[in-house]
N, C-alpha and C positions, 0 to 999 in steps of 0.2 A: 796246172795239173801235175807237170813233175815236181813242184815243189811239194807240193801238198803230198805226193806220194814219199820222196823223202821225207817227209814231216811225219808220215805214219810209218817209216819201217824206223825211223830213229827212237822216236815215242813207246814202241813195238818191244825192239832192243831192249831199250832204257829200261822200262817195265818189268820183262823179263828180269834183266840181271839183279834191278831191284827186290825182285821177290825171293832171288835166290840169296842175296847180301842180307836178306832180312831174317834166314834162316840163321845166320851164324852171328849178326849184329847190328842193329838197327841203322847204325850213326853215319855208317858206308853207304848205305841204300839213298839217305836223305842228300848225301854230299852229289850221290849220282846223280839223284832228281834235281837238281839245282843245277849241275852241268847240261845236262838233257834241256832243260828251262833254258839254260843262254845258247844253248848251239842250238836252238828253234831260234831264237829271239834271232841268231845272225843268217840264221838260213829265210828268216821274214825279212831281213833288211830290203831289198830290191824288190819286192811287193808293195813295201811300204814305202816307198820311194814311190809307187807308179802310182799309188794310192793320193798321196799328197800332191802329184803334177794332177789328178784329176781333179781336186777338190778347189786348188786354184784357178784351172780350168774353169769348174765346173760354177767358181764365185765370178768370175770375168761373164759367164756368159747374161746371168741378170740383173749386171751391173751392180753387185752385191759387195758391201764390205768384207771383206775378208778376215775381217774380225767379229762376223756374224757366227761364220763357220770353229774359229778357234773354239771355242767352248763346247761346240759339239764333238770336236776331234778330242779334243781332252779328256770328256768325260768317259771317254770310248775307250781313251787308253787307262784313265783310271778303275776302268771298271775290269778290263783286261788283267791287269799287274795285279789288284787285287785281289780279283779270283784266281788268279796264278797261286799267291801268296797264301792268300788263305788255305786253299788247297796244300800246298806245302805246308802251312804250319797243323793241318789234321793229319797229313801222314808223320807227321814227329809224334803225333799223340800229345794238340797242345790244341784242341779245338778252339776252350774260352780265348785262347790271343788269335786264333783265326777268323772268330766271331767279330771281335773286337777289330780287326783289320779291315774285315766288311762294312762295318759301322763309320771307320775313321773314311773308308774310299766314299760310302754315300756321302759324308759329310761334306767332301774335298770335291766329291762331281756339282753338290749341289753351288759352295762357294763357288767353281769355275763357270756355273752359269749364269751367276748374278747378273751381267753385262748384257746376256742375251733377255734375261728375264727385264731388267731395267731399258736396251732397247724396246721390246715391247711393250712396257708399261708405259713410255713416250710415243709411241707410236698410237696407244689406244687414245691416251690422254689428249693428242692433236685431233684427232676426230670429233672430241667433242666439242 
């Protein structure tokens, strides 16, 4: 809970001074957005930390590879960074490369789950 509330007065700030940077010059506003971007990313670090003892946790418990769960973590973060990213490239006022960002993350979540996908298709395949 305090983090998240930190996360929203920093975001809050950020916002703010961005729309005033953006009175006087664009290029300032975008630099803050991108610092705002990495002081969240390090204020998630020890969430994300409790996140991933869960998930190993959480593969021990039904005797699950742990390499089931990779590709789901992955995709989660691709699609995060992404939407980050893109997001940042609409506020430069560059939407086609933010489009195009979106397009390259689906492409790279779908790669990372090949493994999972390919586990399952052995798995149906022994059934029969």
């Amino acid at each position: 809970m305090e983090t998240v509330m930190r996360l929203t007065a920093l975001c809050l700030v950020g916002a703010l001074l961005a729309a005033l940077l953006r009175r006087t010059g664009g290029e300032m506003a975008l630099l803050l957005a991108l610092a705002v971007c990495g002081a969240a990313v390090m204020l998630l670090a020890q969430p994300l930390e409790e996140l991933k003892g869960f998930w190993e946790e959480a593969a021990s418990w039904g005797q699950l590879p742990v390499q089931l769960f990779v590709p789901l973590v992955k995709t989660v973060g691709i699609a995060l960074i992404c939407r980050t990213g893109s997001d940042l490239c609409r506020d430069a006022g560059e939407s086609a490369i933010g489009s195009v960002l979106e397009t390259a993350g689906a492409v790279a979540a779908i790669v990372v789950s090949l493994p999972l996908f390919r586990s399952a298709w052995e798995l149906l395949r022994s059934l029969v």
